[in-house]
C-alpha positions in Angstrom: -39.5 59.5 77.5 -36.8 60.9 79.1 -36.2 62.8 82.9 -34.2 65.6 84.1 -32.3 65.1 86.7 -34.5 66.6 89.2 -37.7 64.6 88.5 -35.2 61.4 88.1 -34.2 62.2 91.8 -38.2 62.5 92.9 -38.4 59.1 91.9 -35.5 57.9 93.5 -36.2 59.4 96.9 -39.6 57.8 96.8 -37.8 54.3 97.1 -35.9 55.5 100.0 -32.5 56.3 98.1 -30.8 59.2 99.8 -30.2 62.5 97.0 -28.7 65.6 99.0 -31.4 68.3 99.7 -32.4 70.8 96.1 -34.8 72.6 94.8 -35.6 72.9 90.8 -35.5 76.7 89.8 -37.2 78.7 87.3 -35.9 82.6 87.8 -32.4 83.4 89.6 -34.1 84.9 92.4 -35.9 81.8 93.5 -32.0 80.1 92.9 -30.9 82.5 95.1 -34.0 81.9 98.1 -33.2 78.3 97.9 -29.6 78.9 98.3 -30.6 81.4 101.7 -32.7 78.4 103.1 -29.6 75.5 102.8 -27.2 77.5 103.5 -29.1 78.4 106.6 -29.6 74.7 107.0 -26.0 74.3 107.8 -25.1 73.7 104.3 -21.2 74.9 103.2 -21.6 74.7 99.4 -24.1 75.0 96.8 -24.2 73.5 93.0 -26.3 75.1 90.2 -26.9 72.4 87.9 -28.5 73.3 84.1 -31.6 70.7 83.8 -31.8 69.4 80.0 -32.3 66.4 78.8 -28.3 66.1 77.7 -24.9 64.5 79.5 -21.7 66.6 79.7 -23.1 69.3 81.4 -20.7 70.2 83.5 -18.1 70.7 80.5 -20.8 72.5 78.0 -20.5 75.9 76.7 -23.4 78.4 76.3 -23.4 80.3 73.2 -23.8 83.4 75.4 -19.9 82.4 75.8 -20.5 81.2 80.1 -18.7 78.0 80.4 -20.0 74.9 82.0 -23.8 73.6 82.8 -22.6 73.0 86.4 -21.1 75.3 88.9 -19.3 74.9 92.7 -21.0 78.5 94.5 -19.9 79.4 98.3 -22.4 82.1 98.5 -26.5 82.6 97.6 -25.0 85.7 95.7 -22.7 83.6 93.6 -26.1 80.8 93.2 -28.2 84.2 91.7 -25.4 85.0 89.7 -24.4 81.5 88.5 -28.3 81.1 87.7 -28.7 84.2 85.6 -25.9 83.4 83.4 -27.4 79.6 83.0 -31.6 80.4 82.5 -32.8 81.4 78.8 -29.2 80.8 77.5 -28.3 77.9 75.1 -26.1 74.9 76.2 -24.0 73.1 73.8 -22.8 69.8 75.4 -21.0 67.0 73.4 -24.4 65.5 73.6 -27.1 68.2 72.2 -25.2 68.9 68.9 -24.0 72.1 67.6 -27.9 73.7 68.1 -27.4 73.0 71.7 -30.5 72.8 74.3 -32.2 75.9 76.1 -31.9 75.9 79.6 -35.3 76.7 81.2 -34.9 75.4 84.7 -31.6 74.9 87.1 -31.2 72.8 89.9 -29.8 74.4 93.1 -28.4 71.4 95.2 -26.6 70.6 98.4 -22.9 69.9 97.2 -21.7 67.4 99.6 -18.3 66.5 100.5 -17.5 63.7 98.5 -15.0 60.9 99.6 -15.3 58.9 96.4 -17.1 58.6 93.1 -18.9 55.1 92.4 -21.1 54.4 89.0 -24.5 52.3 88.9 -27.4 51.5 87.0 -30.1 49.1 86.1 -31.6 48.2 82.6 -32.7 45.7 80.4 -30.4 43.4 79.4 -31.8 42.4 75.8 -30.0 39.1 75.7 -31.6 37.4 78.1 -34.6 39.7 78.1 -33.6 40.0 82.3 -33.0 43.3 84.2 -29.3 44.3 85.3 -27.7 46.2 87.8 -24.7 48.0 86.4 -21.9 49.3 89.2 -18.4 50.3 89.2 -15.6 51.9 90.9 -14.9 54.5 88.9 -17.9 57.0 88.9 -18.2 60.2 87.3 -17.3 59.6 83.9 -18.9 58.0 81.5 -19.3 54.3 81.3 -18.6 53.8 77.7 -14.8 55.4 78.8 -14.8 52.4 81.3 -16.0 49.4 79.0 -13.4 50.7 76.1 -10.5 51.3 78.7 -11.0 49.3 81.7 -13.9 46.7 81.2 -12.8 44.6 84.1 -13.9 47.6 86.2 -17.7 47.1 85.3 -19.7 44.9 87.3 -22.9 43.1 86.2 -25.7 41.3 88.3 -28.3 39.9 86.4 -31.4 39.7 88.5 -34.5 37.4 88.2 -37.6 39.4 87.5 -40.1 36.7 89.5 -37.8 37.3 92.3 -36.8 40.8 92.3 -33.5 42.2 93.7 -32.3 40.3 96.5 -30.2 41.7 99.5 -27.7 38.9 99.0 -27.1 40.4 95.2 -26.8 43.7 96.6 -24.1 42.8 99.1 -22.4 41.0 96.5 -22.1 44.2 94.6 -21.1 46.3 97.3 -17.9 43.9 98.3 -17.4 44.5 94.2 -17.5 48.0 95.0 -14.7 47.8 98.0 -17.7 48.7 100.3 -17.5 47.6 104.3 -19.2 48.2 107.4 -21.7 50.5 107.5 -21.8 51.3 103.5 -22.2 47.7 102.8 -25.8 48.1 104.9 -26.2 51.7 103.0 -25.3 50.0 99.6 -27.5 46.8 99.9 -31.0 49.0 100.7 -30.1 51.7 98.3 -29.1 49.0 95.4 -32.7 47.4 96.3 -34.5 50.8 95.8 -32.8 51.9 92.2 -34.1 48.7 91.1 -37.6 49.0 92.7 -37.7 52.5 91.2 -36.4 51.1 87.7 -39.3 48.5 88.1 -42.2 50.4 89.3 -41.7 53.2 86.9 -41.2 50.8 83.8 -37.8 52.4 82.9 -35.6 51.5 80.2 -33.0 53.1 82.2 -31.9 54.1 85.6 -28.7 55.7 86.0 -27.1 57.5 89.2 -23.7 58.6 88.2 -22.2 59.7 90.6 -23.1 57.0 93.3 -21.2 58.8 96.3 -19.5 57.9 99.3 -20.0 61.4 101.3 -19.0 62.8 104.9 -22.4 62.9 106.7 -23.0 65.6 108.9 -22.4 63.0 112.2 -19.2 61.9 110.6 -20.0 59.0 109.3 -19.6 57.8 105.4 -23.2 58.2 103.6 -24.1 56.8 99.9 -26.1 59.4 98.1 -27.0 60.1 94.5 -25.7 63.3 93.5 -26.6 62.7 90.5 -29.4 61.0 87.9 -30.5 59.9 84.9 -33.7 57.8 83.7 -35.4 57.2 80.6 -38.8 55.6 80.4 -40.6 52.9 78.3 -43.1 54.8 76.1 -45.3 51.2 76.1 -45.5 51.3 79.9 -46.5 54.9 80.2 -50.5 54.4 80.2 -50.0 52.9 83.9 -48.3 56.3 85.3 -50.1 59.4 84.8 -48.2 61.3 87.4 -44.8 60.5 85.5 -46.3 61.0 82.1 -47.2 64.8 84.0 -43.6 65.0 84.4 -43.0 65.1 79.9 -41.0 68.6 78.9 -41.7 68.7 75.6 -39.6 71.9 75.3 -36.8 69.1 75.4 -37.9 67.1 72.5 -37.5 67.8 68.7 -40.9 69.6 67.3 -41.3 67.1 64.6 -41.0 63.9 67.0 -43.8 65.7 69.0 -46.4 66.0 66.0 -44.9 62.4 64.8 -46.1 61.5 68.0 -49.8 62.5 67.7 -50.2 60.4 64.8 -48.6 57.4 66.0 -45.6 57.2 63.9 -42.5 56.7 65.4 -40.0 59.3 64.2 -36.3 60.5 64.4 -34.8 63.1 62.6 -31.4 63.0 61.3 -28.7 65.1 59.2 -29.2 63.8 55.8 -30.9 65.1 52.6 -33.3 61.2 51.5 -36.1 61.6 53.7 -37.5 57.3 54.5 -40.8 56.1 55.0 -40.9 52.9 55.7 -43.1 50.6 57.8 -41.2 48.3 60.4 -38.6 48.9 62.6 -36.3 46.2 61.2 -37.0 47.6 57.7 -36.4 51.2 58.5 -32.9 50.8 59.5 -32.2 48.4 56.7 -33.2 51.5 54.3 -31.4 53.8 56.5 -28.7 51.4 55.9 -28.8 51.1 51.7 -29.2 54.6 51.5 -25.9 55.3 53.1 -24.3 52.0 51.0 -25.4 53.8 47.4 -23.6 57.2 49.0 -26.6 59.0 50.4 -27.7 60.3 54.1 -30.9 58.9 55.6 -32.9 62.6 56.9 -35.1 60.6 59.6 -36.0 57.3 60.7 -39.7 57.0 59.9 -41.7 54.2 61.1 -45.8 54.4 60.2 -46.4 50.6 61.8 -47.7 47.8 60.3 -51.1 48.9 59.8 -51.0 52.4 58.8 -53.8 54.3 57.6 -54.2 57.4 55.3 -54.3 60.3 57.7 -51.5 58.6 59.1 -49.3 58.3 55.5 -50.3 62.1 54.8 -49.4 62.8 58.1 -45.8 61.3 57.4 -45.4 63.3 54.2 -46.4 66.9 56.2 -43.7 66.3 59.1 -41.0 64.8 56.2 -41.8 68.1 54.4 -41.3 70.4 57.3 -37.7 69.8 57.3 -35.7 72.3 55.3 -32.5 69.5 54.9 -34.9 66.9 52.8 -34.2 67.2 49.0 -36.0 63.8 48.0 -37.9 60.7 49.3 -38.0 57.0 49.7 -41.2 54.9 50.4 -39.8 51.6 51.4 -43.4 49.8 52.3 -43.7 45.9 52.9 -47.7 45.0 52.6 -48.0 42.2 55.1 -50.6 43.5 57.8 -50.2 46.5 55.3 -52.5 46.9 52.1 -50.3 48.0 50.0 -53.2 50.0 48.1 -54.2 51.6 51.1 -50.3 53.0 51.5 -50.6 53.6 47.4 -53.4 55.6 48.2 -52.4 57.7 51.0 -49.5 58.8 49.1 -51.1 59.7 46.3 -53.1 62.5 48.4 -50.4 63.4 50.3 -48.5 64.7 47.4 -51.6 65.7 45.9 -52.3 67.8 49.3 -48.9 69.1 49.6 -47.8 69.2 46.2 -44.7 67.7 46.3 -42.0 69.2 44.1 -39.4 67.0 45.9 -38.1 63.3 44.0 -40.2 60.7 45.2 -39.1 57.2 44.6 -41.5 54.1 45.8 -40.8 50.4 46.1 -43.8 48.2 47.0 -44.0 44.7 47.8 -46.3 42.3 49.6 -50.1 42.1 50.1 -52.2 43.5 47.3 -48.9 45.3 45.4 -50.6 45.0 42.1 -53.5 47.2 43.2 -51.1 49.8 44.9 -48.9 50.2 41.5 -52.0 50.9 39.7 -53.0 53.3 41.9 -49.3 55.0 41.5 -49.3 54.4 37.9 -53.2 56.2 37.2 -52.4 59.2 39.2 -50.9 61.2 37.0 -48.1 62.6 39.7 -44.5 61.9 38.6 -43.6 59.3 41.0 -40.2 57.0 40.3 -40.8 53.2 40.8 -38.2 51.1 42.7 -38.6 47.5 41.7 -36.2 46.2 44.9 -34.8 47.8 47.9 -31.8 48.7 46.2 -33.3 49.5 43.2 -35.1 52.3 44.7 -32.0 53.8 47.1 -30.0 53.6 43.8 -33.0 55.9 42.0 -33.6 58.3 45.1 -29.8 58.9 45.6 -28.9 59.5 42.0 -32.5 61.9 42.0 -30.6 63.9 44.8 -26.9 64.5 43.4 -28.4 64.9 40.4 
């Protein structure tokens, strides 16, 4: 599950790291009260940040023609204005595809002045199955431009989980980071509470990018995150109800949400060979022979190792619903799985939607002789793949045919 910026923030100030002052908006005249209230604060500039769940922002274009997600504002009049031309418009970033996201909400923030731009993050780091904390010196871009160009830039601290993040680790990154004095204090508690938050919160992902160095309103240098980013573990969301509250599903693809309710694990894609497949591993090798034989994979479509019925005709409805599907590949390994019960389930789904679409199946495994029978007495027209690539061969050639 992913967070927009604001709610990313909420998180982050609860483990003491420092964000500059904001309110999330819904209407351009609240934008425009919240602008009245910091500027009144002593505040000298405002930002009016679009809130989807999508990088590159500040560089989208709405279709309305406005240009940019994010916008510098010197007045509350220019924060209404900037507002009204960002709420109930559609953003396209390099991010949300040519269909772009609609913006529902803006962020009206504090726009400090920044000194310099830093980049940092903590995630799971799947070779040694340990949390890191990512940092580097050149924030504000995006850290795939920084691996590819200047890798040496990117600094990694893997941290023992039994121990947590320890204040020696974060002055070690902060020296990394050319930080002195007073920041290094500033950069060692602040380092410490992106991690707690990425712990307590079982995130896959914490991101603040920019990590700035500002001027504080006594003069001094200040660390705050002017920006953020987090994604969450859907396994650990049981344990927090109050950031499971926090879910916009008007940010998430229809089809994934109804996926969802049925426990299948679902992703659509731009292709016409719809997959259903069960196993994660064996879902992407599918994706994968279906592109090798000259086709596109339409979703990734995962019912689980021990699927039922319901859950099988659930599959077909959502593969259905998308317009771009012109045939289908069952790709089902009984090893938990019966593959009768799967023969079965398919059998009623097409029955129940009545499937005019090429369906090619491949069985193997745990009771495969039953499930062919059950294929083979049904009556439907339903094309048998006798290996993995026996099938993408069949389902491909059903489709440019």
């Amino acid at each position: 599950m992913n967070l927009h910026e604001y709610q990313a923030k909420q998180l982050l100030q609860r483990h003491g790291v420092a964000v500059p002052a904001s309110e999330v908006c819904e209407t351009p005249e609240a934008a425009r009260a919240v602008a009245d209230k910091l500027f009144a604060a002593g505040e000298k500039l405002m930002v009016v940040k679009s809130q989807i769940h999508a990088g590159g922002r500040g560089k989208g274009t709405f279709k309305s023609g406005f240009q940019g997600g994010v916008k510098l504002c010197k007045s509350a009049q220019d924060v209404e204005d900037k507002a009204r031309a960002m709420l109930g418009q559609v953003l396209v970033t390099k991010q949300t595809g040519p269909d772009g996201r609609l913006v529902r909400k803006v962020l009206v923030a504090a726009a400090p002045d920044i000194r310099k731009e830093l980049y940092l993050a903590v995630l799971l780091d799947r070779a040694t199955g340990r949390p890191m904390v990512m940092a580097s010196t050149e924030g504000g871009v995006d850290i795939e431009e920084v691996a590819a160009s200047t890798p040496e830039k990117i600094i990694k601290e893997s941290i023992d989980p039994s121990l947590g993040f320890q204040a020696w680790q974060g002055r070690k990154i902060a020296a990394a980071l050319g930080l002195r004095g007073e920041l290094m204090g500033q950069a060692t508690k602040l380092l410490k509470g992106v991690y707690d938050t990425w712990w307590a919160s079982d995130a896959s992902l914490v991101e603040v990018n920019p990590l700035c160095i500002i001027d504080g309103r006594d003069g001094k240098p200040q660390l705050v995150a002017v920006d953020a980013k987090m994604s969450l573990d859907d396994n650990g969301l049981f344990r927090h109800a109050d950031i499971l509250a926090m879910r916009d599903l008007g940010e998430e693809a229809p089809l994934e949400i109804e996926a969802g309710k049925f426990s299948l694990n679902y992703i659509k894609l731009d292709g016409s060979i719809a997959c259903l497949v069960n196993g994660a591993g064996l879902a992407m090798a599918t994706m994968d022979i279906i592109k090798h034989f000259g086709g596109e994979p339409a979703n990734f479509l995962d019912v689980g190792g021990g699927a039922s019925k319901d859950q099988v005709a659930a599959a077909f409805r959502i593969i259905l619903a998308d317009p771009s599907v012109r045939g289908i590949l069952v790709n089902i390994f009984g090893g938990i799985m019966d593959c009768n019960v799967i023969a079965t389930g398919i059998v009623e789904a097409v029955r129940e939607t009545g499937l005019k679409l090429p369906l090619v199946v491949r069985l193997e495994g745990n009771n495969v002789a039953a499930g062919k029978k059950t294929l083979a007495e049904s009556g439907l027209t339903i094309i048998g793949g006798d290996t993995m690539a026996d099938a993408a061969q069949k389902v491909v050639k059903a489709v440019v045919a």
